[in-house]
C-alpha positions in Angstrom: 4.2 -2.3 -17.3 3.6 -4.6 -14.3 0.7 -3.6 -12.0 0.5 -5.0 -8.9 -2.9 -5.4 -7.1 -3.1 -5.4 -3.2 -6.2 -5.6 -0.8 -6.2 -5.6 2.7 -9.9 -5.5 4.0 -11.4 -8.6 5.3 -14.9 -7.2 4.4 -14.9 -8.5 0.7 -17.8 -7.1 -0.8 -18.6 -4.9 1.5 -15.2 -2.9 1.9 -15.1 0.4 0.0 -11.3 0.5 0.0 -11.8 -2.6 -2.4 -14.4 -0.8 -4.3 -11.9 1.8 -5.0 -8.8 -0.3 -5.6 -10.7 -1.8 -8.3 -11.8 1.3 -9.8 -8.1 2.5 -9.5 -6.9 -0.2 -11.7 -9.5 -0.6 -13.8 -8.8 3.1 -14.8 -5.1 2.5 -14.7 -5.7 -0.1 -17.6 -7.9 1.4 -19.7 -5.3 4.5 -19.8 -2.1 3.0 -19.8 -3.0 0.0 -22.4 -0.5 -3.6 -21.8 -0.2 -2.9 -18.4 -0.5 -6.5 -16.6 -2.3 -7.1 -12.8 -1.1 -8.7 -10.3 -3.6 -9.3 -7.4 -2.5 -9.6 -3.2 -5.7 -10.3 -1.5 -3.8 -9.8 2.2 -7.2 -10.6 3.8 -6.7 -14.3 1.8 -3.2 -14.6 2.1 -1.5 -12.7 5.0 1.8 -13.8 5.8 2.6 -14.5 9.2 3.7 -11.7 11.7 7.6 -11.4 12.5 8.6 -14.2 14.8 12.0 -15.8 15.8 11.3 -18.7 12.7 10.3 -15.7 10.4 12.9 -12.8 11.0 16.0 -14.9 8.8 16.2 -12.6 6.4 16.8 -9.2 8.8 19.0 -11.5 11.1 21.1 -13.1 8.2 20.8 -16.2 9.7 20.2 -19.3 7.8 17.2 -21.4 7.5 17.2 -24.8 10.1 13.7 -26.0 10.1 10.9 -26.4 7.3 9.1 -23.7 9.2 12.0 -21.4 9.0 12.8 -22.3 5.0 8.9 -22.1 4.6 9.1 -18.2 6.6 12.0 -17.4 4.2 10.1 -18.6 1.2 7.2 -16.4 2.0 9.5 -13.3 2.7 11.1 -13.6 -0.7 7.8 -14.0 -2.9 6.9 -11.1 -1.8 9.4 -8.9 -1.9 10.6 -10.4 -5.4 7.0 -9.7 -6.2 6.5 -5.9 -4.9 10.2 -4.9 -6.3 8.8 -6.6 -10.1 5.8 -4.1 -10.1 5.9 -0.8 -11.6 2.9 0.3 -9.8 1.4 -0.7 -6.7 -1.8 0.1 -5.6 -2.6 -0.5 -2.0 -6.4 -0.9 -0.5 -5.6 0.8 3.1 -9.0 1.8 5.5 -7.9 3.0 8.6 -8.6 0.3 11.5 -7.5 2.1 15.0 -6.4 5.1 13.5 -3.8 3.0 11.6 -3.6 0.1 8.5 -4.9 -3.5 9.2 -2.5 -5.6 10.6 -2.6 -7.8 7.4 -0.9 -5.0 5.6 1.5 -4.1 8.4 2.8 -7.9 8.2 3.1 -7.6 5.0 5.3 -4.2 4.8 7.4 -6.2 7.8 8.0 -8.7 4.8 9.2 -6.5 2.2 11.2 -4.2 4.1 14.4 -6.1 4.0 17.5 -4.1 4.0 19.7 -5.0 0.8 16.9 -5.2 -1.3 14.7 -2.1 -0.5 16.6 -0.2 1.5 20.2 0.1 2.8 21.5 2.1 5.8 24.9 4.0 4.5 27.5 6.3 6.2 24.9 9.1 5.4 22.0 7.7 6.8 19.4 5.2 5.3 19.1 5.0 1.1 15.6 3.9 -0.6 16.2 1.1 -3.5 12.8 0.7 -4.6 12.8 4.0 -6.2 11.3 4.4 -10.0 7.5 3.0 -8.5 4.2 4.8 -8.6 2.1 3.7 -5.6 -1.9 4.8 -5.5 -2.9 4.1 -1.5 -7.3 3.9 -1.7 -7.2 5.2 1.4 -10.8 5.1 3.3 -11.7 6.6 6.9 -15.2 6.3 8.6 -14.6 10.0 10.0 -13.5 13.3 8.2 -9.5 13.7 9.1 -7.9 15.7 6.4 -9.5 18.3 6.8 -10.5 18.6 10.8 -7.1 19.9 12.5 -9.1 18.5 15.9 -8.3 15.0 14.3 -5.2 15.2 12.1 -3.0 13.8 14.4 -4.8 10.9 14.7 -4.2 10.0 11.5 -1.7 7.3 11.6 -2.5 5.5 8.2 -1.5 7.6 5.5 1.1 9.0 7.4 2.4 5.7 7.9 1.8 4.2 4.6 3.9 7.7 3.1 6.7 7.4 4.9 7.6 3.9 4.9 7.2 4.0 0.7 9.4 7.0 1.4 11.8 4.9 3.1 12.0 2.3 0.6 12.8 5.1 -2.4 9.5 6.0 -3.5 8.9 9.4 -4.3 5.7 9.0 -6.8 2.7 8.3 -3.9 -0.9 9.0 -4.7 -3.6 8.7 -2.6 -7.3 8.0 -4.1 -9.1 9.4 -0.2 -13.0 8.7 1.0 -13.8 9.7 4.0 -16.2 10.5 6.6 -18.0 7.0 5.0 -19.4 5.9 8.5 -21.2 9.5 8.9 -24.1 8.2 7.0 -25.2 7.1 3.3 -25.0 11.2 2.3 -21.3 11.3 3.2 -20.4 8.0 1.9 -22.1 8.7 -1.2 -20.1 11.8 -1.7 -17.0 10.5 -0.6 -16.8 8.1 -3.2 -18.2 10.2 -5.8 -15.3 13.0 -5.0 -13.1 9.7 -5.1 -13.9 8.7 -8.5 -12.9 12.1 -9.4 -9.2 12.0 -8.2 -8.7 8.0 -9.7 -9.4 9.6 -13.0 -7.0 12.7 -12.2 -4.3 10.3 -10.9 -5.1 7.5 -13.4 -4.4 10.0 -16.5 -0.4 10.8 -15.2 1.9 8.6 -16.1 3.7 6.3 -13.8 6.2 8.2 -11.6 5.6 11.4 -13.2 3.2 12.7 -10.5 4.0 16.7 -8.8 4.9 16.1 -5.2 1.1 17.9 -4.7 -0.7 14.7 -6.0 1.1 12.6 -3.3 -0.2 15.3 -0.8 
């Protein structure tokens, strides 16, 4: 079983959604023995956003410059690399009520129609399906559970439905948040979050209920 590792917070040590994607796989190890990790550090290695010598492969046009075979290059590692995983799990804290941009490019990368995801007579068809993906998702206020906020919440909403769109039906999210409302909060947060990486950690990969990806 191939894990693969991704981080997205430029804050290194001190990022808590790092914190917990380490936990996460950690766990994921130690119960699911020969499982091999990958690591993405996106705050290291970002690819470049979508630009006219980077969008090749969702124009179908072929490579010219260096820059453009370079662009390509990038595009396929990564894509090649995410489709090889079995599991993914994705460091996400909310920036802006959204993901950091260094994810976002990255999900620009690997959503490449033809290879995870085609659009067909009936409408668009996941082909990355068969994947677990476990999102340590952190938040500096409380918005699951304050309907005044919910709608502000574009970051697991996002990260849901474009794993949705590329097939994915086993999503997990590993949540801490309210982690800015001082040490009390943050302390629970992450204690309530060790809690679910050991509940989601102990179900096989893409067995989870549709109420763990809730």
């Amino acid at each position: 079983m191939k894990l693969l590792h991704i981080d997205s917070s430029p804050l290194q040590a001190n990022s808590v959604s790092r914190q917990l994607t380490e936990r996460t796989v950690a766990q994921w190890v130690a119960t699911h023995p020969g499982t091999t990790v990958e690591h993405l550090d996106l705050a290291v290695d970002a690819p470049n956003h979508l630009s006219l010598d980077s969008l090749g492969f969702k124009l179908g046009t072929a490579a010219t410059t260096d820059i453009q075979r370079k662009e390509n290059e990038i595009s396929e590692r990564l894509v090649s690399q995410f489709l090889a995983a079995d599991v993914i799990v994705v460091g996400a804290p909310m920036y802006n009520f959204s993901v950091p941009t260094q994810l976002k490019a990255w999900i620009d990368r690997i959503a490449q129609a033809g290879r995870t995801f085609t659009y067909t007579e009936k409408g668009p068809q996941g082909l990355a399906g068969g994947k677990t993906v476990i999102v340590a998702s952190t938040r500096g206020g409380m918005y699951s559970t304050n309907p005044a906020l919910a709608h502000l919440d574009h970051q697991e909403s996002y990260l849901k439905t474009v794993f949705g769109f590329f097939g994915i039906t086993d999503i997990r999210f590993v949540r801490a948040e309210g982690i800015a409302m001082g040490e009390a909060a943050k302390a629970t947060a992450l204690s309530a979050a060790d809690v679910t990486i050991k509940a989601l950690t102990a179900v096989p990969a893409n067995e989870a209920s549709a109420t763990l990806a809730a």
